[in-house]
MILUM-84484 format. One record per residue (C-alpha): residue in one letter; chain; z, x, y. Coordinates in Angstrom, 1 decimal. Layout:
BEGIN
+------+-------+--------+--------+--------+
: rest : kette :     c3 :     c1 :     c2 :
+------+-------+--------+--------+--------+
:    A :     A :      Z :      X :      Y :
...
+------+-------+--------+--------+--------+
REM end
This chain:
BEGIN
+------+-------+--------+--------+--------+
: rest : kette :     c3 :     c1 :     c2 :
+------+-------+--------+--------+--------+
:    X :     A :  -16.1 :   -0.8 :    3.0 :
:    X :     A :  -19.8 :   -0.6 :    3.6 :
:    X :     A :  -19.8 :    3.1 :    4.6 :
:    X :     A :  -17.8 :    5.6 :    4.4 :
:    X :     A :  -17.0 :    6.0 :    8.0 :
:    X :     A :  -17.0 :    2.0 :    9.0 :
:    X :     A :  -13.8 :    1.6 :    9.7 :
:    X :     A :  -14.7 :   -2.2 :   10.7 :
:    X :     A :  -16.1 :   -3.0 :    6.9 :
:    X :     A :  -12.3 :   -2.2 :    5.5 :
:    X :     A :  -11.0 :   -5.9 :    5.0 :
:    X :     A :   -7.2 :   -4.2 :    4.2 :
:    X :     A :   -6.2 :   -1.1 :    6.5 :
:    X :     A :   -3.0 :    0.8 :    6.1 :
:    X :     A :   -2.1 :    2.7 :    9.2 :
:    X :     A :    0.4 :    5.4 :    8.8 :
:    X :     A :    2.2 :    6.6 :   11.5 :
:    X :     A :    4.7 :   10.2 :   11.6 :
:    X :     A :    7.8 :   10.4 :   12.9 :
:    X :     A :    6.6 :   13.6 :   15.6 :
:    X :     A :    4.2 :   11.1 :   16.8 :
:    X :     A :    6.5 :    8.6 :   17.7 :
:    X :     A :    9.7 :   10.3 :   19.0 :
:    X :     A :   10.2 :   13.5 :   20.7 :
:    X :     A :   12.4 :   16.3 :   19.3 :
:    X :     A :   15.2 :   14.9 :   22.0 :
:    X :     A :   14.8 :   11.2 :   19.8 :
:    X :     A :   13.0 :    9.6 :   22.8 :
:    X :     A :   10.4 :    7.1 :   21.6 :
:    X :     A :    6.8 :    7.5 :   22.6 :
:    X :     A :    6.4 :    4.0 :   24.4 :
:    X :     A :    2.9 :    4.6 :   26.0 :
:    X :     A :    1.6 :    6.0 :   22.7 :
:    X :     A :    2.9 :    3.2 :   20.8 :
:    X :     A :    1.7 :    0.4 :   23.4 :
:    X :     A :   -1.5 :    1.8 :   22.8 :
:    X :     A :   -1.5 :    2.0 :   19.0 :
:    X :     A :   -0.4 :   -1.8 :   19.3 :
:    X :     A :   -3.7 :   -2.0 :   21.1 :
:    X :     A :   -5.5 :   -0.8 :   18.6 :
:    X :     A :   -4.0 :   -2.7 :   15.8 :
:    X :     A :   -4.6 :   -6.0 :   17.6 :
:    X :     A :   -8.5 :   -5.0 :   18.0 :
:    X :     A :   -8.1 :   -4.6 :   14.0 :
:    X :     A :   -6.5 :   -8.4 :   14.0 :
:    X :     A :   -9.3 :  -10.0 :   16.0 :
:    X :     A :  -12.1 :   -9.1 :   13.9 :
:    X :     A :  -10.1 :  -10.6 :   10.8 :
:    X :     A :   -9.1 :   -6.9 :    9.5 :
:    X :     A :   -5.5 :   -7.3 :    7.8 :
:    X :     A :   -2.9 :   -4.0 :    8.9 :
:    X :     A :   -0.1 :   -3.0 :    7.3 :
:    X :     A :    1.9 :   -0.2 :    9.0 :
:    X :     A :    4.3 :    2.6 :    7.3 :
:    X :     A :    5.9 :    4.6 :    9.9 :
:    X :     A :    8.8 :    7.0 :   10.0 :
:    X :     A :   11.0 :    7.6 :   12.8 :
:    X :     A :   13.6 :    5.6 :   12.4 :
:    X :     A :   16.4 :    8.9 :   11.6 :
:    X :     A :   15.3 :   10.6 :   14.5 :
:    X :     A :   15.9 :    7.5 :   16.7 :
:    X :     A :   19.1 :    6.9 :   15.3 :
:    X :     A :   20.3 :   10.2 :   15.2 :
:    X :     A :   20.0 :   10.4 :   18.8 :
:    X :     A :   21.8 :    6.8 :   19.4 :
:    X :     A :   24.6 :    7.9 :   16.9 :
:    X :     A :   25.0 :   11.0 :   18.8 :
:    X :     A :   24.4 :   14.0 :   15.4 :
:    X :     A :   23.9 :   17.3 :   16.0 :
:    X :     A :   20.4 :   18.8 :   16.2 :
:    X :     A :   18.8 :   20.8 :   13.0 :
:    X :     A :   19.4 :   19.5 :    9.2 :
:    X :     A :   21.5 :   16.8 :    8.2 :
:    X :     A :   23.5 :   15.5 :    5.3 :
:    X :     A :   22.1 :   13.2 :    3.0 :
:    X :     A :   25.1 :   10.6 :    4.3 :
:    X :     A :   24.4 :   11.5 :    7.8 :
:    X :     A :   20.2 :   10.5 :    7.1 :
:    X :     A :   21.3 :    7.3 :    5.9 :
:    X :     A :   23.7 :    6.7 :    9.0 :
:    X :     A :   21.2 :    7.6 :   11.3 :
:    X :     A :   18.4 :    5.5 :    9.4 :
:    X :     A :   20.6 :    2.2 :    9.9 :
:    X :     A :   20.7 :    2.8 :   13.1 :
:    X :     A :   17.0 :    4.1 :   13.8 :
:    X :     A :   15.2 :    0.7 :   12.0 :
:    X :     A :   16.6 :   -1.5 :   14.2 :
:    X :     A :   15.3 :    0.1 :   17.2 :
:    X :     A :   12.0 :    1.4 :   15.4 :
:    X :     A :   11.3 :   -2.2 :   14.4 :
:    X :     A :   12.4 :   -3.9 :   17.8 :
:    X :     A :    9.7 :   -1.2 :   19.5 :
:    X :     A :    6.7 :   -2.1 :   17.2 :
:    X :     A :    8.2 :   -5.8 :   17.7 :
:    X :     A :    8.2 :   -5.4 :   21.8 :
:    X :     A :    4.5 :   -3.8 :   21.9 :
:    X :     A :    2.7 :   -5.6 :   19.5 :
:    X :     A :    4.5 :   -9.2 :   20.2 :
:    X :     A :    2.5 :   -8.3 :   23.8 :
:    X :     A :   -0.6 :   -9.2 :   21.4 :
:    X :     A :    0.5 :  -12.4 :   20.0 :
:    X :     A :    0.8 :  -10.7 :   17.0 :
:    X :     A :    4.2 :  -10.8 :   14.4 :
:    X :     A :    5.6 :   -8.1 :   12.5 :
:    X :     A :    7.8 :   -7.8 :    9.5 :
:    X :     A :    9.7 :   -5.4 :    8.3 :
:    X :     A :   10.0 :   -4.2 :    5.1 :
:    X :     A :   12.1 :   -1.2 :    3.1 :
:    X :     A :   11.2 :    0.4 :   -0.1 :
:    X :     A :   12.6 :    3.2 :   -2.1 :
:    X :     A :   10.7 :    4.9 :   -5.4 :
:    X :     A :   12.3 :    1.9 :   -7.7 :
:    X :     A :   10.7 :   -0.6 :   -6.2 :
:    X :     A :    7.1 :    0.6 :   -6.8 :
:    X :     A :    7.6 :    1.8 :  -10.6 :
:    X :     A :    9.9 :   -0.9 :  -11.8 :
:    X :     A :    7.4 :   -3.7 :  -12.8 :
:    X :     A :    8.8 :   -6.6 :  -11.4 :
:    X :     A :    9.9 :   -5.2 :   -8.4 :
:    X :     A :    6.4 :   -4.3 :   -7.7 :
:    X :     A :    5.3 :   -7.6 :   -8.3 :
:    X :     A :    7.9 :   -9.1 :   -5.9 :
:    X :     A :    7.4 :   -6.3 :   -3.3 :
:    X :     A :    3.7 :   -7.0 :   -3.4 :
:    X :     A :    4.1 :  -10.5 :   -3.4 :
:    X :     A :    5.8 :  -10.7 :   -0.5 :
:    X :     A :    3.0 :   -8.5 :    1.1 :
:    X :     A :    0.4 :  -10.6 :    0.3 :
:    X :     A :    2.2 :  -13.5 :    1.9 :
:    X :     A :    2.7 :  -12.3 :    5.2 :
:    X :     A :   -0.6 :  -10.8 :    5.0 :
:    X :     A :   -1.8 :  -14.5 :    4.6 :
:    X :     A :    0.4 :  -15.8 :    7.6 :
:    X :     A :   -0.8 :  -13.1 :    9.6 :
:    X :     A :    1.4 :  -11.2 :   10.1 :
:    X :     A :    1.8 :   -7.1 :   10.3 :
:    X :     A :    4.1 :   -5.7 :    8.0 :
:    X :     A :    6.2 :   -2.8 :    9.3 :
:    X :     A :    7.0 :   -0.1 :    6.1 :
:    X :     A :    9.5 :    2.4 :    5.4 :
:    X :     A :   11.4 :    3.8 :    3.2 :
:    X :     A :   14.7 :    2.9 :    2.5 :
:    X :     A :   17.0 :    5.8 :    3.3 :
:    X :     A :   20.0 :    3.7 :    4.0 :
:    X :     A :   20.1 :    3.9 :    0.5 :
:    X :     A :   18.1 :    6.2 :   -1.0 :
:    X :     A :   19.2 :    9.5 :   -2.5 :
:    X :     A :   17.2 :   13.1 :   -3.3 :
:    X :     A :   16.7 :   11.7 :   -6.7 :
:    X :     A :   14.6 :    8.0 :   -5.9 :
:    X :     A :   13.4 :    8.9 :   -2.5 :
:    X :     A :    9.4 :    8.8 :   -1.9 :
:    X :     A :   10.2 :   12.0 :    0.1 :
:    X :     A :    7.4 :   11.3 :    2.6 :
:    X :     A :    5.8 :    8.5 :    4.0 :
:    X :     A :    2.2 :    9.9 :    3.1 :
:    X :     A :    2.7 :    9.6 :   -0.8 :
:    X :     A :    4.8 :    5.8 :    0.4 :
:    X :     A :    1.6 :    5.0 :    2.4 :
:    X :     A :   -0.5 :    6.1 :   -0.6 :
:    X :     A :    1.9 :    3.5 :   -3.0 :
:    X :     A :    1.4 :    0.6 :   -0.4 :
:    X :     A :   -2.7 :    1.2 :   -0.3 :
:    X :     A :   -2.7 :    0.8 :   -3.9 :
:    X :     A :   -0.3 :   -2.2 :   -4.4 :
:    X :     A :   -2.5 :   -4.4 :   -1.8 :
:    X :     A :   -6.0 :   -3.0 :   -2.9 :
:    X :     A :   -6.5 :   -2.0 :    0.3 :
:    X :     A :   -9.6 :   -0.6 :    1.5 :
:    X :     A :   -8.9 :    2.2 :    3.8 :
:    X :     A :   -5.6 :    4.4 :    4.4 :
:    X :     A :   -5.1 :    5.9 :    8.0 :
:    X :     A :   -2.9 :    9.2 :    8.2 :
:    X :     A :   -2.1 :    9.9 :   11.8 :
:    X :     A :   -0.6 :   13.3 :   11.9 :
:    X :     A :   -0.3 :   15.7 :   14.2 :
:    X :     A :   -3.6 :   18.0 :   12.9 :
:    X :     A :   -6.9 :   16.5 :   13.0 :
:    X :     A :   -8.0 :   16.7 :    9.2 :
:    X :     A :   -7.7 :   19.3 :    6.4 :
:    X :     A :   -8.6 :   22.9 :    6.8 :
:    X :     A :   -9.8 :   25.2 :    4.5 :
:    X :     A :   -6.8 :   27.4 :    5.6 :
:    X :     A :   -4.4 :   26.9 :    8.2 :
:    X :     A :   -5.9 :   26.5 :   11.8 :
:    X :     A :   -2.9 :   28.0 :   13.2 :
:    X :     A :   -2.8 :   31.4 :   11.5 :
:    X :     A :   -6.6 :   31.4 :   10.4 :
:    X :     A :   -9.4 :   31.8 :   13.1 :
:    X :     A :  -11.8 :   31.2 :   10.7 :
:    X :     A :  -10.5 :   27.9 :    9.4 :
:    X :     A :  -13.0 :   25.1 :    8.6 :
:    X :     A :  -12.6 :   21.7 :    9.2 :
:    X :     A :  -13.6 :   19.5 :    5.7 :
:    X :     A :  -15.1 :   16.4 :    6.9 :
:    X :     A :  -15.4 :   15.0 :    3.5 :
:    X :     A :  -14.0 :   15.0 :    0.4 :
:    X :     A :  -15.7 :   12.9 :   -3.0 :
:    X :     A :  -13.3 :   14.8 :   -5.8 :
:    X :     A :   -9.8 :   16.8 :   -5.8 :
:    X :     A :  -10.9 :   20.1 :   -6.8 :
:    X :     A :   -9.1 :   23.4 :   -7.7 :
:    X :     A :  -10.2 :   24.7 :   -5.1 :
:    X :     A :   -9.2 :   22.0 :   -2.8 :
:    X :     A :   -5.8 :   22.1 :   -4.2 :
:    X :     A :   -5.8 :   25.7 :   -3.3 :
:    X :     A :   -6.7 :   25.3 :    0.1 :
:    X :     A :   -3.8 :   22.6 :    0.5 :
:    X :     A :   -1.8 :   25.4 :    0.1 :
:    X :     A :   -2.4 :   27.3 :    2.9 :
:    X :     A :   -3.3 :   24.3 :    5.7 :
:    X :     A :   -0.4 :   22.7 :    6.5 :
:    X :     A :    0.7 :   20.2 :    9.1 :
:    X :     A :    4.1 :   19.3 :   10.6 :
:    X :     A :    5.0 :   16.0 :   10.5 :
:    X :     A :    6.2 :   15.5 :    6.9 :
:    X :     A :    7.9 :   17.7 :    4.7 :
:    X :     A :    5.1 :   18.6 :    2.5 :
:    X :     A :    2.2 :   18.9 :    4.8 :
:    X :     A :   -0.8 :   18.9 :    3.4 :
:    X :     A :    0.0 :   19.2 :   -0.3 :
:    X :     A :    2.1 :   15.5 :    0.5 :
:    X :     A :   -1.5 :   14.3 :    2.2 :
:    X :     A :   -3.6 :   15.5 :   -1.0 :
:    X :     A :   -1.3 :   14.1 :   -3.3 :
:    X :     A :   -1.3 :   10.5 :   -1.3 :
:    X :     A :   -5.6 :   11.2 :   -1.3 :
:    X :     A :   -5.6 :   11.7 :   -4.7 :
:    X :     A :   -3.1 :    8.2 :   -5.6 :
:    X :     A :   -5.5 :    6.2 :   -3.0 :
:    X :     A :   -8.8 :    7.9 :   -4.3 :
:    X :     A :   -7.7 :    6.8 :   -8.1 :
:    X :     A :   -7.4 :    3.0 :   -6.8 :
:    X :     A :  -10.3 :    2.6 :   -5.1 :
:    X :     A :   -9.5 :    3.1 :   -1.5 :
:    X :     A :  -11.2 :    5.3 :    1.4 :
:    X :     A :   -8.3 :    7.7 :    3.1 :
:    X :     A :   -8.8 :    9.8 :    6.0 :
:    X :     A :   -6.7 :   11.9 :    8.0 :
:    X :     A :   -7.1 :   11.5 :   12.0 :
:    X :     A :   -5.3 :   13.5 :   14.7 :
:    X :     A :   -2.5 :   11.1 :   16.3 :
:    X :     A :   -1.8 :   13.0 :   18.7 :
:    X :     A :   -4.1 :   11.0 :   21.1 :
:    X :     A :   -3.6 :    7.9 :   22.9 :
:    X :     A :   -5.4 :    5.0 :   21.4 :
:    X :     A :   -6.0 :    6.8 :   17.9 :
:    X :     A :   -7.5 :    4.6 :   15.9 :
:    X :     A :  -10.1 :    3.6 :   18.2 :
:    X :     A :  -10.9 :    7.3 :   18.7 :
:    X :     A :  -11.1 :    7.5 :   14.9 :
:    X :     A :  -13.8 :    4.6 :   14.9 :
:    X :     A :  -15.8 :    5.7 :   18.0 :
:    X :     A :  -16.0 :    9.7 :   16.7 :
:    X :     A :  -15.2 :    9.2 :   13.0 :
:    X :     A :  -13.6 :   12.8 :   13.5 :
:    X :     A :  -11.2 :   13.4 :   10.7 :
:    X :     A :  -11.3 :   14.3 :    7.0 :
:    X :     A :  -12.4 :   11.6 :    4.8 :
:    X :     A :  -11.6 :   10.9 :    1.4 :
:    X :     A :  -14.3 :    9.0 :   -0.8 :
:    X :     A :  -13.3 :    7.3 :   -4.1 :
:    X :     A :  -16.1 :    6.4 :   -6.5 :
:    X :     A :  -14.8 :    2.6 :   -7.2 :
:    X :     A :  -14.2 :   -0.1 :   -4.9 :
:    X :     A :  -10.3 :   -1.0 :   -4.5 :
:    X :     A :  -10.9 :   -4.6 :   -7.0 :
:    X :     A :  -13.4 :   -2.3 :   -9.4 :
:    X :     A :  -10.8 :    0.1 :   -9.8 :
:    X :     A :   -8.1 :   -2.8 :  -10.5 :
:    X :     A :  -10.1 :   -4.0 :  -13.0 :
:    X :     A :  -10.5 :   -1.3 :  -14.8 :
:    X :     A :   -6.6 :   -0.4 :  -15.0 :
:    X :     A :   -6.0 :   -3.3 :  -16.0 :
:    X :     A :   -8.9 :   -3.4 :  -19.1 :
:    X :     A :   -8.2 :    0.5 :  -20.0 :
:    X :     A :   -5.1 :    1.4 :  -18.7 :
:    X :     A :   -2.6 :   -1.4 :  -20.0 :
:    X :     A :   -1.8 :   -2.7 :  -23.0 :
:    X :     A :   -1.1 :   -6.5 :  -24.2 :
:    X :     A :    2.0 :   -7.1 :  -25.2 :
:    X :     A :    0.7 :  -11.0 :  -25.9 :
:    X :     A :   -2.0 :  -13.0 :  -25.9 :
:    X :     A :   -2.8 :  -16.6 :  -24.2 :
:    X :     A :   -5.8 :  -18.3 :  -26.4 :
:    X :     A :   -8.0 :  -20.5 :  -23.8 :
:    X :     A :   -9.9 :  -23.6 :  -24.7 :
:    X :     A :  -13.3 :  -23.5 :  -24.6 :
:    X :     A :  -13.7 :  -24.9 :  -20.7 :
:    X :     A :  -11.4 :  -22.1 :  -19.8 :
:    X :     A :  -13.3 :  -19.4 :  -21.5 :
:    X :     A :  -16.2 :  -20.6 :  -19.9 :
:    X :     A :  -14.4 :  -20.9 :  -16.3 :
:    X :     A :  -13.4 :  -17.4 :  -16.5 :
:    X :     A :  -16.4 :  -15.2 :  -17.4 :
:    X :     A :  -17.6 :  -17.5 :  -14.3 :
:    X :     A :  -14.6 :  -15.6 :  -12.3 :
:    X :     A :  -12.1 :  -18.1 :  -12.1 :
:    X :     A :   -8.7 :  -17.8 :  -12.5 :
:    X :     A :   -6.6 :  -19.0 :  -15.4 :
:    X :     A :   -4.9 :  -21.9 :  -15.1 :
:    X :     A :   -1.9 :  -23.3 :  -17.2 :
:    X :     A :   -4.4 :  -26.4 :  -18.3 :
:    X :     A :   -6.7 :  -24.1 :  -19.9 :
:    X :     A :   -4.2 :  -22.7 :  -22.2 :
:    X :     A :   -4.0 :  -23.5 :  -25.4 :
:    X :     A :   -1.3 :  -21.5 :  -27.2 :
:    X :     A :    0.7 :  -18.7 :  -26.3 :
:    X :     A :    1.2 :  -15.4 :  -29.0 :
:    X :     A :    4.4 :  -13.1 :  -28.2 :
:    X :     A :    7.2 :  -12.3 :  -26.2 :
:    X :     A :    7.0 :  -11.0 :  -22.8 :
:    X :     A :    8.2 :  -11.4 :  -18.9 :
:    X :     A :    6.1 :  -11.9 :  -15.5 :
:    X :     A :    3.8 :   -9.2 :  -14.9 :
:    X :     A :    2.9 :   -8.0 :  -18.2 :
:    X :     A :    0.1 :   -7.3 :  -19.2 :
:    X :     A :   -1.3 :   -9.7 :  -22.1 :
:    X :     A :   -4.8 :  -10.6 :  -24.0 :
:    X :     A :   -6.7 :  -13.7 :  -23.1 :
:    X :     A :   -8.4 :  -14.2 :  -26.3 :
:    X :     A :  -11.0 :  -17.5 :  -27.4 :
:    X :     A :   -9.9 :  -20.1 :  -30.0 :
:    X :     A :  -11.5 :  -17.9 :  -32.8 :
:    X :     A :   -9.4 :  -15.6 :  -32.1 :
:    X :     A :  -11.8 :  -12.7 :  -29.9 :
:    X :     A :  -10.3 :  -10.9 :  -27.2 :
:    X :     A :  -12.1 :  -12.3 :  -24.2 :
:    X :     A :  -10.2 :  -10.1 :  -21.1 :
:    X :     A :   -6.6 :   -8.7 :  -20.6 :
:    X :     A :   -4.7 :  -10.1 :  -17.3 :
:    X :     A :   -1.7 :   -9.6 :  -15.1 :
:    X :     A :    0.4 :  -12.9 :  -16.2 :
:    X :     A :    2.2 :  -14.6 :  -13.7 :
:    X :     A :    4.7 :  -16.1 :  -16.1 :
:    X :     A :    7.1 :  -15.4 :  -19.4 :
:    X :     A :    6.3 :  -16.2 :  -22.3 :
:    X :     A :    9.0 :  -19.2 :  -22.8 :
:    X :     A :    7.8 :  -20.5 :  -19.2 :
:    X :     A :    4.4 :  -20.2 :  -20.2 :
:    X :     A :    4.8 :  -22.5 :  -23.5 :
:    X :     A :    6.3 :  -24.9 :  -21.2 :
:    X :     A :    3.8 :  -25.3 :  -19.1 :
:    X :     A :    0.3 :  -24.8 :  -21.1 :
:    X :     A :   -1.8 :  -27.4 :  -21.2 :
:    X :     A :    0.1 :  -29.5 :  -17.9 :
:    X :     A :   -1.7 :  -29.5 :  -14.3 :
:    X :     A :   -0.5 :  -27.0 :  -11.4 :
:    X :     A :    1.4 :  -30.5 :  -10.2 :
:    X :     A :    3.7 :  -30.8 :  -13.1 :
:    X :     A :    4.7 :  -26.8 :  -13.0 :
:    X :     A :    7.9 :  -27.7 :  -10.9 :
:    X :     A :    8.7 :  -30.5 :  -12.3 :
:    X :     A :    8.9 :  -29.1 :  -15.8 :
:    X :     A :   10.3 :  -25.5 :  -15.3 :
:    X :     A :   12.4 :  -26.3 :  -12.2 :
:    X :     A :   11.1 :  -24.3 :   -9.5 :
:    X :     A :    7.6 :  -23.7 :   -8.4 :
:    X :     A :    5.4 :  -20.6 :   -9.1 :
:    X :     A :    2.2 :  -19.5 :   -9.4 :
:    X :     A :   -0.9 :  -22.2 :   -9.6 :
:    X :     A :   -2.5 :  -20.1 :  -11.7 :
:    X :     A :   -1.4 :  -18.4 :  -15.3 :
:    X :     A :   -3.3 :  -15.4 :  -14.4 :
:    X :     A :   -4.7 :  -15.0 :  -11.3 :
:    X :     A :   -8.7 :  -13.7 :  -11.3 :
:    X :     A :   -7.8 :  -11.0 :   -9.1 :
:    X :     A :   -5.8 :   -9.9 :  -11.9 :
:    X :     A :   -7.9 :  -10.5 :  -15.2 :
:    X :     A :  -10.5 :   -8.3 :  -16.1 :
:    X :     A :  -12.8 :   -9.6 :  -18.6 :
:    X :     A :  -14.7 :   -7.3 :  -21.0 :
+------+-------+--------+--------+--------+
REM end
């Protein structure tokens, strides 16, 4: 992003959406709301802006089709009523947005599959593809079967998880108060809107305690937390009301909300979790050309390598070191190390041919190699 209100500069927008904002308390979806947020998303689409939504809603619409009883329900119950919901919240967002041409795709996650490693990679994977085709990836948490103990527990802190796995640029919380307070609008006269927020303070923190917004279980502490997880990749987060018809181009036109500004851009902060944060558990020594290629910013390819040190699977993090042995970068790799013997020193061509199925072009991929 170019500024930090220009919502038309983020590249990547995440846009999520609560579940009192889409269905009333009776479990009737808002259709007129949601035709409009469609609206809005397909504006995003035609200026080249990729969207991934994360949206609740689907236990209260599948409470109601199931027929449960109003107030709390069993964790069994949840997960009943969450079969049932995602159908119907994925056919809506299907109906009103397949009005713009545009496809969606849905996808459920539980806590697992953003701390185990290669879950993440596949997860994200899959992200980035459909983010290449086009299309708009539809995100929520798995509760057919999650339990208390894996669960996210809100879709802010699961929205928060998704901005940082695509390095995206900007995080949208719709919710049903227009920013964060200094204390609780509702029981404070003298509350003060925040318009912008550069660094999670103590005192922040203890204002979170005491604003507080409805539509997830945590309120604003869940919002702070998913600021703080966006904030520490790179990416801009604000929350908006979403109450409003057509919210996110009321967002762009007023810019009325509570912004959260990192200090690093989404690939800067990358970078440096990778170089800082992660440690080798190999190494892949590059011929010269390659070492050459790379501090250019290209991306490692299996040609360039000329040895591989250590044991280790997809996704680990290893050292990319020179042939006199200095460590040149460190770098997501996109293959074991028994693959990656194989296929060293062979053209992206051969890679099927000799391990049987085709992966990755590259060894490491520039987006994921930070050189120091």
């Amino acid at each position: 992003m170019t500024g930090t209100h220009d919502i038309a500069g983020a590249k990547r927008v995440v846009v999520k959406v609560g579940s009192a904002l889409l269905v009333d308390t009776d479990g009737t979806l808002h259709s007129s709301w949601l035709g409009s947020l469609a609206r809005d998303i397909a504006g995003f689409r035609r200026r080249g802006q990729d969207v991934i939504l994360v949206s609740s809603g689907a236990v209260a619409l599948g409470r109601r089709y199931l027929g449960l009883k109003s107030g709390g329900l069993k964790l069994e119950e949840k997960q009943a009523a969450a079969a049932a919901g995602m159908v119907r919240l994925a056919h809506a967002y299907q109906e009103r947005l397949g009005e713009h041409q545009l496809t969606v795709a849905q996808i459920l996650l539980t806590l697992a599959d953003s701390e185990d490693r290669r879950r993440y990679l596949n997860a994200r994977s899959t992200l980035m593809t459909l983010l290449g085709v086009g299309a708009v990836p539809l995100i929520n948490e798995n509760d057919t079967v999650a339990t208390d103990e894996i669960r996210f527990g809100d879709n802010d802190r699961l929205a928060a998880r998704v901005a940082a796995m695509v390095s995206a640029d900007l995080l949208i919380l719709l919710s049903d108060i227009d920013g964060f307070y200094t204390a609780d609008p509702g029981r404070h006269a003298d509350a003060v809107l925040v318009p912008e927020i550069t660094e999670i303070t103590a005192e922040i923190d203890a204002m979170a305690g005491t604003s507080n917004s409805s539509d997830s279980s945590g309120g604003m502490i869940t919002k702070l937390a998913a600021a703080r997880a966006c904030m520490g990749a790179g990416c801009h987060m604000v929350i908006a009301d979403g109450r409003i018809e057509s919210p996110l181009s009321v967002l762009e036109e007023a810019g009325h909300g509570t912004w959260f500004v990192p200090q690093a851009s989404p690939h800067t902060a990358r970078k440096s979790w990778i170089a800082g944060t992660l440690q080798p558990v190999g190494a892949l020594i590059v011929d010269d050309g390659a070492a050459k290629a790379l501090v250019g910013g290209r991306s490692l390819l299996p040609a360039g390598v000329a040895s591989v040190e250590g044991s280790f699977e997809r996704g680990d993090a290893v050292a990319v070191k020179t042939p006199d042995g200095a460590e040149l970068g460190r770098g997501l790799v996109a293959y074991s190390a028994d693959d990656a013997r194989r296929i060293m020193g062979h053209k992206t061509d051969e890679i099927e041919a000799l391990l049987g199925y085709r992966g990755r072009d590259e060894m490491i991929h520039r987006d994921d190699l930070a050189i120091l």
